[in-house]
N, C-alpha and C positions, 0 to 999 in steps of 0.2 A: 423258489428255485432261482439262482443265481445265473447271471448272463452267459457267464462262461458252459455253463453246465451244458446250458439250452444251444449254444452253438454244438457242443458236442454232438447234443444226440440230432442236431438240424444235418451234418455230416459233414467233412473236409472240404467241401466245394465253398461252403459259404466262409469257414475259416481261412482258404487261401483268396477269395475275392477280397475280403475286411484285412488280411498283411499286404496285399495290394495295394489296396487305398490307402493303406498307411504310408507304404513308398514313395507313393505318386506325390503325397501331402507333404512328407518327410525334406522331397527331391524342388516342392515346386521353388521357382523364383521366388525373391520377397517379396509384399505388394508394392506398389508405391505410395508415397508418403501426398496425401493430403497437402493443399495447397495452405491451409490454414499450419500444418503439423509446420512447415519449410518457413514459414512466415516469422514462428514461433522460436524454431533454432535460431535460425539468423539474429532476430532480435537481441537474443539469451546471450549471443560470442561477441556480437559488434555492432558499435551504435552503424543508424541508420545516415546516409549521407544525404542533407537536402539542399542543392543548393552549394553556396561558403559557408553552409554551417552541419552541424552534425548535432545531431539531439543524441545523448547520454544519460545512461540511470544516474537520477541525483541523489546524493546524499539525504540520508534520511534526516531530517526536519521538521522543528514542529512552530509554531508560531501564533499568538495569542490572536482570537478573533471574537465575535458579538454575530449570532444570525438574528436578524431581525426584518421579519414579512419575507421569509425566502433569498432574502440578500445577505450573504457575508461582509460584514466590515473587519480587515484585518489592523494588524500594529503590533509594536514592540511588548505591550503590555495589555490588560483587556480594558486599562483607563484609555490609553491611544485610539485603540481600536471604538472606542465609544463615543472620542472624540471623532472621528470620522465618516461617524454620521451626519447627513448634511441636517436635516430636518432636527431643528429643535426640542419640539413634542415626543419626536418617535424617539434621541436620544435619552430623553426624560423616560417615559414610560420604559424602556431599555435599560434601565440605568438599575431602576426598581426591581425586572427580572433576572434574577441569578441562573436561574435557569437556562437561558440563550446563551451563555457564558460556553466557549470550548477552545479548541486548536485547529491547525488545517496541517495539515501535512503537506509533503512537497511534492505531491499530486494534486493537490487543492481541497484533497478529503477532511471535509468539516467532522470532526470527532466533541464527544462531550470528554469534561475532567476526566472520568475513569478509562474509556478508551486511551484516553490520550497517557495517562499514567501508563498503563499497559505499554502501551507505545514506548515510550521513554524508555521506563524501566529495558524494554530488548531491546535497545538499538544506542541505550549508552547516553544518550541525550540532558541526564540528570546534570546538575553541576556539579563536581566533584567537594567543591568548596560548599555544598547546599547540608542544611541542619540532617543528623542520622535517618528521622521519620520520615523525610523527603524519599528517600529513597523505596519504602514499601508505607506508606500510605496509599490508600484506596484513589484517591485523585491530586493532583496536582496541580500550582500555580505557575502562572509565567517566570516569577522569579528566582524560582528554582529551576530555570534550564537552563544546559549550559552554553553557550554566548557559539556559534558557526565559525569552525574553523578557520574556514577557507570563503572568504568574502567573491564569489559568485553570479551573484546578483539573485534573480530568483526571491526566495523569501527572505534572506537577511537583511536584516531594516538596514540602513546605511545615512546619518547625519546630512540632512539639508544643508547645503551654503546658502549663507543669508548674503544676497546682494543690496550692494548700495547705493 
């Protein structure tokens, strides 16, 4: 037997208490918004101001890196980035796993080749000048990405001045 039915034969009393509640529910205020919910707008419209500075979503970015023992070493290329391991031995043995081999993104998010392919591929990041297969292979190399716009600071490598 269907709910409706069972109202019927329960009589009109209970059918005009349940279009009541409906009113009541219809009519009430809206709730309010969770402090996390306002947290979350705000973010989404406009950077937050800290200070003389203003933290802004960054452009998406990807940048060759080596994790080795829980540490990221980043650089222009994933040879840079191997070179900037201080330790010798761990460079060495590093060197031999291809494995540790990935990207960081411009959250600092450590990704492997295929994430990061992923990556790339939505957000446009390939270089347009990179071989056809570059563009839907299963994972990707540093030197097929295409070089950051807009010089930032953040992840774009930028040439040392050598002093003298």
């Amino acid at each position: 037997m269907s709910w409706r039915k069972r109202l019927v034969e329960m009589g009109a009393d209970v059918v005009d208490e349940l279009a009541d509640l409906a009113v009541k529910r219809a009519t009430r205020p809206p709730t309010r918004k969770s402090a996390g919910q306002a947290y979350r707008e705000v973010m989404a419209t406009k950077p937050v101001e800290m200070g003389a500075f203003a933290v802004k979503k960054a452009d998406p970015a990807l940048q060759a890196a080596v994790r080795v023992g829980g540490k990221v070493y980043r650089g222009a290329t994933h040879l840079d980035a191997l070179d900037a391991i201080p330790d010798a031995a761990l460079r060495r043995s590093a060197a031999l796993d291809a494995n540790n081999r990935g990207f960081v993104n411009e959250r600092g998010r450590f990704m492997d080749r295929y994430k990061a392919a992923d990556y790339a591929r939505n957000f446009g990041l390939i270089a347009p000048d990179a071989p056809s297969w570059a563009h839907t292979a299963p994972e990707i190399t540093s030197e097929y990405l295409a070089p950051r716009r807009k010089a930032r600071g953040g992840l774009a490598v930028k040439p040392r001045k050598r002093r003298r």
